[in-house]
DRENROMAR-823641 format. One record per residue: residue number from 1; x, y, z of N, C-alpha, C in turn. Coordinates in steps of 0.001 Angstrom, whole numbers, padded with zeros to 6 digits. Layout:
BEGIN
  resi      npx      npy      npz     capx     capy     capz      cpx      cpy      cpz
   NUM        X        Y        Z        X        Y        Z        X        Y        Z
...
end
This chain:
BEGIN
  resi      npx      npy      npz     capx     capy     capz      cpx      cpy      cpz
     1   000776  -021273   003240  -000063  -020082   003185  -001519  -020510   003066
     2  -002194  -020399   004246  -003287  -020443   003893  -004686  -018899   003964
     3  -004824  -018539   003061  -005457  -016801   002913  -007150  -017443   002642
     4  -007372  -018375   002347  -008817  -018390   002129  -009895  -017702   002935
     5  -010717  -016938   002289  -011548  -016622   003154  -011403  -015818   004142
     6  -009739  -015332   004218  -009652  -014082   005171  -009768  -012517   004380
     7  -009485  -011572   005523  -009980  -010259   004739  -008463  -009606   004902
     8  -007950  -008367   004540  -006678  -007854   004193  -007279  -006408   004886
     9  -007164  -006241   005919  -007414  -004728   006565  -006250  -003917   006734
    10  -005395  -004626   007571  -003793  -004060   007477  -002832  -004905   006710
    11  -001545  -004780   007217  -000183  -005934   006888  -000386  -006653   007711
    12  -000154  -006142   008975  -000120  -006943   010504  -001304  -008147   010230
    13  -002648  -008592   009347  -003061  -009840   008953  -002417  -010068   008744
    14  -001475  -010419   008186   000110  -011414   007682   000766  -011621   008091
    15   001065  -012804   008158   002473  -013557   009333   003753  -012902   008587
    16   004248  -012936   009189   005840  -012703   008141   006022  -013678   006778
    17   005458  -014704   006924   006102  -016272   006670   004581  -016349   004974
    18   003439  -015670   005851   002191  -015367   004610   002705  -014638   003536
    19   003398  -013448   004559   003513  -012208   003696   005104  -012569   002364
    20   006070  -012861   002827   006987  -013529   001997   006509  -014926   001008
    21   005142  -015510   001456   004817  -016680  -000102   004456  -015706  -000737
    22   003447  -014713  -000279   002702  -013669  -001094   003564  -013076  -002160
    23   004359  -012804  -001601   005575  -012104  -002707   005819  -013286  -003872
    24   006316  -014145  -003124   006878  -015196  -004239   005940  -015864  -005356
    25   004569  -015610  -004520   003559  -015993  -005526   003396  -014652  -006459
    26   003449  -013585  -006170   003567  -012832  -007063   004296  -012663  -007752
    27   005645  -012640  -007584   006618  -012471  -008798   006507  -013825  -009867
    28   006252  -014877  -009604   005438  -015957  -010729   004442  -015472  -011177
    29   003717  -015031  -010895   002524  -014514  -011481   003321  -013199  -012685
    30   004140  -012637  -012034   004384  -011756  -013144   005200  -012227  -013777
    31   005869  -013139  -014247   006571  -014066  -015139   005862  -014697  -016042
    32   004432  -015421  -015875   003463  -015882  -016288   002064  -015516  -016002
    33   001649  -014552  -016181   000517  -013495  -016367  -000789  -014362  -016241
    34  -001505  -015234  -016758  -002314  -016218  -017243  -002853  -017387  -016465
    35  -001660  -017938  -015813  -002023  -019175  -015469  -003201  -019465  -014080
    36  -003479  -018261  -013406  -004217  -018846  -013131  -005873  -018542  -013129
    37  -006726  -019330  -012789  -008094  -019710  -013070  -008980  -018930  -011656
    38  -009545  -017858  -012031  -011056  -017315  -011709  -012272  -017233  -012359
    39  -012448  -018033  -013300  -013818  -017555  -014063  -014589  -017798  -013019
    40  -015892  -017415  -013442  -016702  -017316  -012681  -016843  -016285  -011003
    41  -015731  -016258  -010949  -015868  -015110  -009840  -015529  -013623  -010173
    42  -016375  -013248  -009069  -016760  -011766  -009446  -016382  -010805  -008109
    43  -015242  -009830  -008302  -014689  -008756  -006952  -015536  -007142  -007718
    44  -016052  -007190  -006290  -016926  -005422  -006399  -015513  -004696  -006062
    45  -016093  -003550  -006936  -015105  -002349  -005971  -016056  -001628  -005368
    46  -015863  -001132  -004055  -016514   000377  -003563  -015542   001403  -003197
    47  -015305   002353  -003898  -014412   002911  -003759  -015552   004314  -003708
    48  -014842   004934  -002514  -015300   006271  -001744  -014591   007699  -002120
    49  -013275   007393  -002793  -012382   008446  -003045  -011472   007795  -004807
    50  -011473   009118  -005486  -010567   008738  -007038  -009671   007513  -006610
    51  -009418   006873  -007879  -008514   005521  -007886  -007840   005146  -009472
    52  -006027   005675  -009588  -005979   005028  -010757  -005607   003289  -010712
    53  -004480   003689  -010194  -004018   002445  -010443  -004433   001291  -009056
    54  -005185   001500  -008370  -005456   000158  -007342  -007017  -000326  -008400
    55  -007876   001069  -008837  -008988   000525  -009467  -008760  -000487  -010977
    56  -007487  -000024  -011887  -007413  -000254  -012865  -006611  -001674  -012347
    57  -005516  -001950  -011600  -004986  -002837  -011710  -005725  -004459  -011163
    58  -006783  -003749  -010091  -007586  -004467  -009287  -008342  -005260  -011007
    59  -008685  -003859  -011435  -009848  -004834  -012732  -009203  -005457  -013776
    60  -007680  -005422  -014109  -007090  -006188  -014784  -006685  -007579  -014047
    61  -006174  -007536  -012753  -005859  -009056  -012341  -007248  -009813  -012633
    62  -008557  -009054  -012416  -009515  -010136  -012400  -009546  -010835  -013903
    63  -009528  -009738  -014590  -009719  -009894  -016152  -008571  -011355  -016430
    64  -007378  -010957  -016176  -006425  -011878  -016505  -006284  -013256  -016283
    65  -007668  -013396  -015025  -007470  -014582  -014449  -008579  -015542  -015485
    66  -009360  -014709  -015444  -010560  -015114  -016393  -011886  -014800  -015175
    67  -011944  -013948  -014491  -012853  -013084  -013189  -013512  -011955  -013709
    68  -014119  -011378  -013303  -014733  -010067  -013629  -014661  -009267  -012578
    69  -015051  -008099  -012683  -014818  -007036  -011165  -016679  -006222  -011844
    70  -017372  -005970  -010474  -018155  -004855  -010453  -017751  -003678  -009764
    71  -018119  -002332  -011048  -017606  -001538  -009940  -019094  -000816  -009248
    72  -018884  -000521  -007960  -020425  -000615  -006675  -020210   001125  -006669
    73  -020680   001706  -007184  -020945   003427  -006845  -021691   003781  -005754
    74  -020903   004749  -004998  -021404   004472  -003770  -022354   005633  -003595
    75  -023238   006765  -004675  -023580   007834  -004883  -025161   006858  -005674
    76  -024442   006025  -006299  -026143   005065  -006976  -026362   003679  -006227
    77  -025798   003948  -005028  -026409   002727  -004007  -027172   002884  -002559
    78  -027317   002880  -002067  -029029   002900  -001435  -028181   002829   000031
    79  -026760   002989   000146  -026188   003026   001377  -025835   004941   001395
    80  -025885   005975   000141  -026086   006991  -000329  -027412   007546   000702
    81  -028217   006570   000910  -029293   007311   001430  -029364   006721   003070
    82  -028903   006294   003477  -028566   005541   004827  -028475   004672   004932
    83  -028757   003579   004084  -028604   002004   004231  -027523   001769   005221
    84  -027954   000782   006206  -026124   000622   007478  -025341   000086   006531
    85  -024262  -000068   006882  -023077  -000790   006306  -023296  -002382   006468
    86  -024007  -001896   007728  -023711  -004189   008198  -025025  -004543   007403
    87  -025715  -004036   006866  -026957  -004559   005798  -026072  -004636   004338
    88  -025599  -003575   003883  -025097  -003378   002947  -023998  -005053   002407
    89  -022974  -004666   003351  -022213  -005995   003706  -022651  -007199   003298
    90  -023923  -007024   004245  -024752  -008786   004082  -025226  -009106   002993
    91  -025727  -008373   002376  -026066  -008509   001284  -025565  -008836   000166
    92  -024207  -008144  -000479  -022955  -008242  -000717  -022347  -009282  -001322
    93  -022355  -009734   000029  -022111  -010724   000188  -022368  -012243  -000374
    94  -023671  -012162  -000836  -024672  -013264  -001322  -024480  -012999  -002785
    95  -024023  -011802  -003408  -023522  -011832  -004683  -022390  -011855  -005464
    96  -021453  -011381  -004572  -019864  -011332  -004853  -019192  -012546  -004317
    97  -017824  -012454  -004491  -017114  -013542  -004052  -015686  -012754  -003078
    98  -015759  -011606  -003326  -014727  -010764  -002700  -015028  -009170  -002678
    99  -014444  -008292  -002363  -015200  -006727  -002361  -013818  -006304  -001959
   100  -013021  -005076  -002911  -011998  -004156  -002189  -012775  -002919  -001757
   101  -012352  -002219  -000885  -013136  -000966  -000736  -011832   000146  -000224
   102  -012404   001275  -000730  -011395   002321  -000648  -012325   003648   000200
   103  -012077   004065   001327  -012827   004745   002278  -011945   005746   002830
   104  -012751   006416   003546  -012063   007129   004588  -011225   006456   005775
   105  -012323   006258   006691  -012205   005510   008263  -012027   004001   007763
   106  -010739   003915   008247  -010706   002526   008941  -011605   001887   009421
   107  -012370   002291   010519  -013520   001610   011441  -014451   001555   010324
   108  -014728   002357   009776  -015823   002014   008213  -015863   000598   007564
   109  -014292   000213   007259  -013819  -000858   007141  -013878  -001971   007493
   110  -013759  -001898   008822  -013707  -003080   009966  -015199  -003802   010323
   111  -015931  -002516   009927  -017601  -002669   009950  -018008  -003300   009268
   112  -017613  -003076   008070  -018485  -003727   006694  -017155  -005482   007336
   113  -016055  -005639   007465  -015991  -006973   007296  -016922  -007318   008235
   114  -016615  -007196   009500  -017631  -007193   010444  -018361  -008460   009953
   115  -019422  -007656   009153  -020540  -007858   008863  -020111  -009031   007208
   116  -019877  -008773   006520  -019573  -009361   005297  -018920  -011224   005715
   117  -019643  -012093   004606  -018939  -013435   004701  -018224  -013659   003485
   118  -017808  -012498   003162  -016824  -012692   001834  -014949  -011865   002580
   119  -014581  -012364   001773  -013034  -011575   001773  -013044  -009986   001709
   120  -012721  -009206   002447  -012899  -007773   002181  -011276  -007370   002196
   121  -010992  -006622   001379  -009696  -006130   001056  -009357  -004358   001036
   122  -008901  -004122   001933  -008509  -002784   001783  -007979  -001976   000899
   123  -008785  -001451   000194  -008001  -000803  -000949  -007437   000633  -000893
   124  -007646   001119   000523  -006935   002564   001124  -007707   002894   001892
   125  -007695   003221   003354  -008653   004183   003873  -007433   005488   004547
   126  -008111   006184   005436  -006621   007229   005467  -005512   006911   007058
   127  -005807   005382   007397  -004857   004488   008051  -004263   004254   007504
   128  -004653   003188   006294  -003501   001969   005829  -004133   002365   004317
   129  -002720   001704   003977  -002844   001359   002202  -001584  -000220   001988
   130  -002173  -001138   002592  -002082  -002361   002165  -001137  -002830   001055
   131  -002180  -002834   000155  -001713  -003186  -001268  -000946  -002591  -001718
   132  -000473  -001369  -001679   000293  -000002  -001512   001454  -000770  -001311
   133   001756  -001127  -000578   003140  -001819   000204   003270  -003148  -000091
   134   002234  -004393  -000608   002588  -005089  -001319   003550  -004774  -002333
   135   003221  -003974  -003485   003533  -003608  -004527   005311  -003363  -004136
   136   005559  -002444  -002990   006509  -001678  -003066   007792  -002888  -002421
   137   007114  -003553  -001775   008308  -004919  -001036   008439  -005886  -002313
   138   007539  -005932  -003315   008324  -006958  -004621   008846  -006354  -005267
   139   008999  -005018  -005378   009663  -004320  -006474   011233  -003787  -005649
   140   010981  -003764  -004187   012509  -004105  -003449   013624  -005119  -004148
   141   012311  -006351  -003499   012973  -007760  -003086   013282  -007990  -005013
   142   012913  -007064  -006139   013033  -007311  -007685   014809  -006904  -007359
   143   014929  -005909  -006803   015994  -004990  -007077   017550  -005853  -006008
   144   016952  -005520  -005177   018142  -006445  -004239   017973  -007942  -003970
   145   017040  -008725  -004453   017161  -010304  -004170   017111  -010620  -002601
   146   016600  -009425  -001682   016079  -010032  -000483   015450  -008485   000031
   147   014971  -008725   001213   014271  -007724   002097   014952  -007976   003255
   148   015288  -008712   003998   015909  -008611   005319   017060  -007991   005424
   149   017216  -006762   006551   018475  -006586   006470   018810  -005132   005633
   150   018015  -005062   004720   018089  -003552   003576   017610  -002214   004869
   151   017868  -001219   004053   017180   000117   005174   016399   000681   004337
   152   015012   001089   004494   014396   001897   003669   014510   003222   004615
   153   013911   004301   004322   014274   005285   004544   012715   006599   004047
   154   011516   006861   004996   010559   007305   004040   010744   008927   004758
   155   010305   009770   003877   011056   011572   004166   009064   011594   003542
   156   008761   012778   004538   007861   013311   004381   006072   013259   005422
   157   005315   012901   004884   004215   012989   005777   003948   011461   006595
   158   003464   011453   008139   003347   010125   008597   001655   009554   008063
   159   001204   009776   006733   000094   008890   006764   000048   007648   006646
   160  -001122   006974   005632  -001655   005957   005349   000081   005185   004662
   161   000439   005279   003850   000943   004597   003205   002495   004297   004591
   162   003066   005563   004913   003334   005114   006073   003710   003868   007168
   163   002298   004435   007671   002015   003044   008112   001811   001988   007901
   164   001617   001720   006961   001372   000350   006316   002828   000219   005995
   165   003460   000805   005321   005530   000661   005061   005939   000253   006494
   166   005756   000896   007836   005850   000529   008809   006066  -000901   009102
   167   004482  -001260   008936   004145  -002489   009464   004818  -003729   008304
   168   004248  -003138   007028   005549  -004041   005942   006832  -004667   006634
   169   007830  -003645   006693   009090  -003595   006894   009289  -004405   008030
   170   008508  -004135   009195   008830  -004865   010025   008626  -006807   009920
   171   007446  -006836   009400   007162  -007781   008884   008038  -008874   008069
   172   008894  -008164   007198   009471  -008643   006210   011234  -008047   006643
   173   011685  -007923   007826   012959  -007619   008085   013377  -006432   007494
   174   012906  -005630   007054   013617  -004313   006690   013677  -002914   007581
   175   015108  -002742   007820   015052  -001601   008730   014521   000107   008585
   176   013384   000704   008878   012722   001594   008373   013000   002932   009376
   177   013323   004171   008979   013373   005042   009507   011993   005879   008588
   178   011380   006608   009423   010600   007488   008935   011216   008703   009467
   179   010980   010034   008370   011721   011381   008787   010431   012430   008079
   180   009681   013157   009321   008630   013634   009291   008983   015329   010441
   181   008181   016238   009680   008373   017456   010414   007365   017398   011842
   182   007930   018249   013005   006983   017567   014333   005258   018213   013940
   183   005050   017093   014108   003085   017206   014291   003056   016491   013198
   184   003705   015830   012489   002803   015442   011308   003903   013501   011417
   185   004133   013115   012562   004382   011315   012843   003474   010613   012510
   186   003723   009243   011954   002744   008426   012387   002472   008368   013634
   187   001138   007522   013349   000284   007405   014536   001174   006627   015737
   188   001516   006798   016701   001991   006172   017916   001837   004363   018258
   189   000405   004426   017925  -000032   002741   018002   000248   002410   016670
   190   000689   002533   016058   000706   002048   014882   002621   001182   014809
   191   003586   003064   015110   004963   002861   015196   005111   001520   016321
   192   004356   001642   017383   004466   000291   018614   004104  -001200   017812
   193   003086  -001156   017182   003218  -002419   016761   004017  -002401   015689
   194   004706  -001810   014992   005808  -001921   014013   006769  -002424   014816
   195   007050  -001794   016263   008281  -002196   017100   008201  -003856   017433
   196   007033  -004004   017674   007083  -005093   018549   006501  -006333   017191
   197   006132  -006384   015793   006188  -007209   014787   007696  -007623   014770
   198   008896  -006267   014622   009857  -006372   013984   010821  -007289   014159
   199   011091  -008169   012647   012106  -009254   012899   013628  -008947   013137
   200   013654  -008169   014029   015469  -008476   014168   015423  -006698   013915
   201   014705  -005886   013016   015245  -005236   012528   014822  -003916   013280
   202   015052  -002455   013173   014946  -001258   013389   013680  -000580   013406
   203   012748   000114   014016   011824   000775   013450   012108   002283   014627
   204   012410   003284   013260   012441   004315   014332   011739   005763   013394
   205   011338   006959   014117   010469   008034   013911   011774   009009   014474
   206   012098   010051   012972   013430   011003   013159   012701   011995   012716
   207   013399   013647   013371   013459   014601   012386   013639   014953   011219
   208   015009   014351   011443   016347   014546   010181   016099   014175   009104
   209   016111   014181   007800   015662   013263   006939   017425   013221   006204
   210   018290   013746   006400   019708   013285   006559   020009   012072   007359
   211   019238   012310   008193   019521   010877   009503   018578   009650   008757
   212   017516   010059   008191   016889   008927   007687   017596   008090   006582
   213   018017   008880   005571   018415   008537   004253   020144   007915   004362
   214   020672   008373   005829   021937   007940   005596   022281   006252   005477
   215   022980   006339   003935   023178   004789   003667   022122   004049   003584
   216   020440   004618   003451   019658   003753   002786   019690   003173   001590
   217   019126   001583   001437   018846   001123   000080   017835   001712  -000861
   218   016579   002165   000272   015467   002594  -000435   015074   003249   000230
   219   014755   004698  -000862   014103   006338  -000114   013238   006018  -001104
   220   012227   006628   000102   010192   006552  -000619   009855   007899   000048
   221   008984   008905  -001014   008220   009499  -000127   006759   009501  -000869
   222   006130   010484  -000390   004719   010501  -000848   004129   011743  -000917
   223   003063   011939  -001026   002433   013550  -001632   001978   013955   000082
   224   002028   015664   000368   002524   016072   001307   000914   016075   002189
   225   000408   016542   001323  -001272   016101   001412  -002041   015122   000910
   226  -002881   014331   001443  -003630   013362   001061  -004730   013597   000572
   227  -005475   012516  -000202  -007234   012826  -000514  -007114   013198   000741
   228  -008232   014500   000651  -009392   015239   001603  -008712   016161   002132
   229  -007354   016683   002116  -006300   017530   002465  -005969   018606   001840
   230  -006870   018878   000682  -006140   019490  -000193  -006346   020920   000126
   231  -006889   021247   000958  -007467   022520   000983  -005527   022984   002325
   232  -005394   021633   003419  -004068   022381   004101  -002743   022418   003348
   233  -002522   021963   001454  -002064   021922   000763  -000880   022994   000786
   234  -001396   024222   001364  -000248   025121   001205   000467   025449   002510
   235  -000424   025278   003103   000059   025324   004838   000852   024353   005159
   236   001080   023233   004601   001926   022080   004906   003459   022339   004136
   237   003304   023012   002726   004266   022915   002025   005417   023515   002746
   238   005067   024578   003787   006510   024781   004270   007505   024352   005497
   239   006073   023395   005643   006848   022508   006716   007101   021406   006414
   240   006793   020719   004757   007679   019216   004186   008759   019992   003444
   241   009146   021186   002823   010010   021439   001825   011197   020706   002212
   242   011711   021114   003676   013456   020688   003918   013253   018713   003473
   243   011859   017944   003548   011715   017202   003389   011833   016382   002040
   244   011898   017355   001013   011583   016892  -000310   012673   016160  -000641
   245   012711   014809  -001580   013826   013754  -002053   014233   014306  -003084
   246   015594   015117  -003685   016178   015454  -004335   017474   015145  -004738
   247   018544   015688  -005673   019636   015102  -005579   020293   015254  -004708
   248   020942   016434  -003852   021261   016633  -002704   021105   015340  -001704
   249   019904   014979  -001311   019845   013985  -000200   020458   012915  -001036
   250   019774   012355  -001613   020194   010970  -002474   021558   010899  -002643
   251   022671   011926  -002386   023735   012164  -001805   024225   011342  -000612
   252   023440   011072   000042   023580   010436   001037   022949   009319   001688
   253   022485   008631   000586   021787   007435   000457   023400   006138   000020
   254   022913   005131  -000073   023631   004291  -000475   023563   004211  -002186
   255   024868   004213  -002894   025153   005326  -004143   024038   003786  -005118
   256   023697   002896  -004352   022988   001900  -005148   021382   002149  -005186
   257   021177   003037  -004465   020225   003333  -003272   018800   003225  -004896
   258   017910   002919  -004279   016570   003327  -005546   015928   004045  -004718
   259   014553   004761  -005428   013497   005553  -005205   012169   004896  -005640
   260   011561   005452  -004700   009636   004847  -004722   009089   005920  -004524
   261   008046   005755  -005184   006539   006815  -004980   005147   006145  -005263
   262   004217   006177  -004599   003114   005619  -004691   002260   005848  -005763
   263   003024   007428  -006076   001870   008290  -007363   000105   008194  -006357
   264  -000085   009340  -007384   000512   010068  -007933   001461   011094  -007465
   265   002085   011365  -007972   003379   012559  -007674   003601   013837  -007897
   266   003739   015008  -007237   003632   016286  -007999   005503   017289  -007596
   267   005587   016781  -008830   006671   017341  -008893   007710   018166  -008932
   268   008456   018742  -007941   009427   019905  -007482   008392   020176  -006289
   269   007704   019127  -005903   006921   019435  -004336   007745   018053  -003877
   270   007561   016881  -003125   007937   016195  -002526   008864   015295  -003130
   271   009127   015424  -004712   010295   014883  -005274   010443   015691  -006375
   272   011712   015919  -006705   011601   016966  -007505   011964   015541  -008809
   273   011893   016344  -010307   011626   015631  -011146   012691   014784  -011737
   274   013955   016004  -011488   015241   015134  -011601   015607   013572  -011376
   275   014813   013128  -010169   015206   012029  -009092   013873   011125  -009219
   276   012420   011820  -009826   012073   010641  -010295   012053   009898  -011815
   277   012253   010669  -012588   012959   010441  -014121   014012   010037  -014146
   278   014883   009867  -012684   016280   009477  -013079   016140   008204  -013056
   279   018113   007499  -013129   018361   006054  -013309   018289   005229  -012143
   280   017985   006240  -010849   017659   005199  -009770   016186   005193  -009308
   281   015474   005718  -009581   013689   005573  -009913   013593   004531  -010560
   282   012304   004043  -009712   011690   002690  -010038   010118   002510  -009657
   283   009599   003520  -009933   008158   004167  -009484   007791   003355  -010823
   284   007440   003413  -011895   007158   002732  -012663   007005   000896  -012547
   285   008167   000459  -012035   008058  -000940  -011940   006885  -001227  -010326
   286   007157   000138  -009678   006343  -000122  -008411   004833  -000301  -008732
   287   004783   000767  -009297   003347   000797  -010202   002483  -000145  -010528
   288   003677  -000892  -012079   003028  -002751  -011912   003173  -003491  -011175
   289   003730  -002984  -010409   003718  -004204  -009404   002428  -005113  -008531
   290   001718  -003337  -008793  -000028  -003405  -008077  -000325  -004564  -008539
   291  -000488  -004465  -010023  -001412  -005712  -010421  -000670  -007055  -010490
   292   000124  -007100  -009895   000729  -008955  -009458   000623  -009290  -007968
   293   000926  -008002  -007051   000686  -008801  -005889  -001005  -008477  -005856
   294  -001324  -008078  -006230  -003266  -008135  -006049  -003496  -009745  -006515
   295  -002936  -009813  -007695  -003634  -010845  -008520  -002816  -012017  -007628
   296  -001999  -012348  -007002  -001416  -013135  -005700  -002857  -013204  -004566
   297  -002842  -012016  -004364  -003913  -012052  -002982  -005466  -012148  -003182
   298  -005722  -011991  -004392  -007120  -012683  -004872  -007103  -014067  -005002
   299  -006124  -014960  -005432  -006159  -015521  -005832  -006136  -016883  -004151
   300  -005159  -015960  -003645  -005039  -016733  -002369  -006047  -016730  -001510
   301  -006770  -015366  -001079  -008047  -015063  -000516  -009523  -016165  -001030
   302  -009287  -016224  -002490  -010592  -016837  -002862  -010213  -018341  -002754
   303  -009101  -019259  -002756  -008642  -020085  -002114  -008579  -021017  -003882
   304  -007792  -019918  -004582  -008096  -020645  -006053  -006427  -020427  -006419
   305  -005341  -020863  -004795  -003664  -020942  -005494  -003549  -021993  -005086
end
């Protein structure tokens, strides 16, 4: 594995072969919290939209390593008043050692690395959520002792997180059905390169979310609206309801089957509460999980594993 000095925009940066040390370096890391060494370096956040747990977990891996994090407000910085991005970037650059950023646009993204000679890390825009899916493939590979070969199974909206599960899965051998009401798929280029990453395994876009869940290991869904959505909040609800993960479906999952959620979660809307309080929920361990594979990919990025 060599990550030095690269940036984390999607999964698809990751070989299959990156993305599986990544894991393994993370689950050591969460066995032994400590061991390894950042002092002296310093990761900005710019985050464009609320953040619990990518902001909090982001500023604990640094803490843990012995790193610091700045957080960059993007309302008291001088890019607020037009500053370009590719100035912004450059600049940045000459003071940090890494930068996550959490945005809208993708291309926003791609700009500032563009421009930036530091590591830039995606911390969500409303494409991808990256780290998102780190988290959720070690807290798999915690539960079943591999990823190749398992079926995940995601019921609900085709966004950001999505796609990035997409591109995960394929990545890492897991067969993925997504089950989404029509108009609301992932993006087309996105499902194609899921097809054409995929090791051996499945990538397919269903109605059914019966057809999705049948005999999955792992059903994930997510909130029906995203940041900046909230206003089609009610207009959507009646076209995810037949979608929602309840006991009923989980009926028809594999009776070993677990549950994921990215959180936050609103409950008796896209999971009702039964099924994430229950004994096959594992949203919680997904949760921490943030801060081990981060503290993996800082560590690898700044070229200090």
């Amino acid at each position: 594995m060599n990550l030095a000095g690269r940036d984390l925009l999607k999964l698809s940066d990751l070989s299959p072969a990156e993305l599986s040390a990544l894991l393994a370096q993370a689950a050591e890391l969460k066995r032994d919290p400590y061991r390894a060494d950042l002092r002296g370096r310093v990761l900005g956040l710019l985050f464009q939209k609320a953040s619990t747990r990518t902001r909090v977990s982001f500023t604990v891996a640094m803490a843990q390593c012995g790193g610091s994090t700045l957080d960059l407000v993007p309302a008291a910085m001088q890019i607020s008043r037009g500053e370009p991005l590719s100035d912004t970037a450059r600049v940045l650059s000459r003071y940090l050692d890494a930068i996550a950023i959490r945005t809208y646009d993708q291309r926003e993204l791609e700009l500032f690395a563009e421009y930036a000679e530091i590591p830039v890390i995606n911390a969500l825009t409303d494409q991808f959520h990256p780290c998102q899916v780190l988290a959720d493939l070690l807290t798999i590979q915690e539960n079943f002792g591999q990823l190749a070969g398992l079926t995940l199974a995601y019921c609900g909206d085709g966004n950001n997180v999505a796609h990035s599960l997409l591109l995960g899965c394929a990545l890492s051998g897991i067969h993925i059905r997504v089950a989404t009401p029509p108009g609301y798929e992932p993006d087309a280029a996105v499902v194609a390169e899921a097809q054409a990453l995929a090791q051996g395994s499945q990538v397919l876009v269903v109605r059914d979310p019966y057809e999705a869940v049948a005999g999955a290991q792992v059903v994930y869904t997510d909130v029906w609206a995203s940041m900046g959505q909230e206003d089609q909040a009610a207009a959507r609800k009646a076209h995810f309801l037949p979608y929602q993960v309840n006991a009923e479906l989980m009926k028809h999952a594999d009776p070993e089957a677990i549950v994921l959620h990215c959180l936050p979660a609103h409950r008796e809307e896209e999971i009702t509460a039964e099924v994430l309080e229950g004994s096959q929920s594992r949203v919680w361990d997904q949760a921490e999980n943030r801060l081990h594979v981060q503290k993996a990919l800082l560590i690898q990025l700044l070229g200090a594993g």
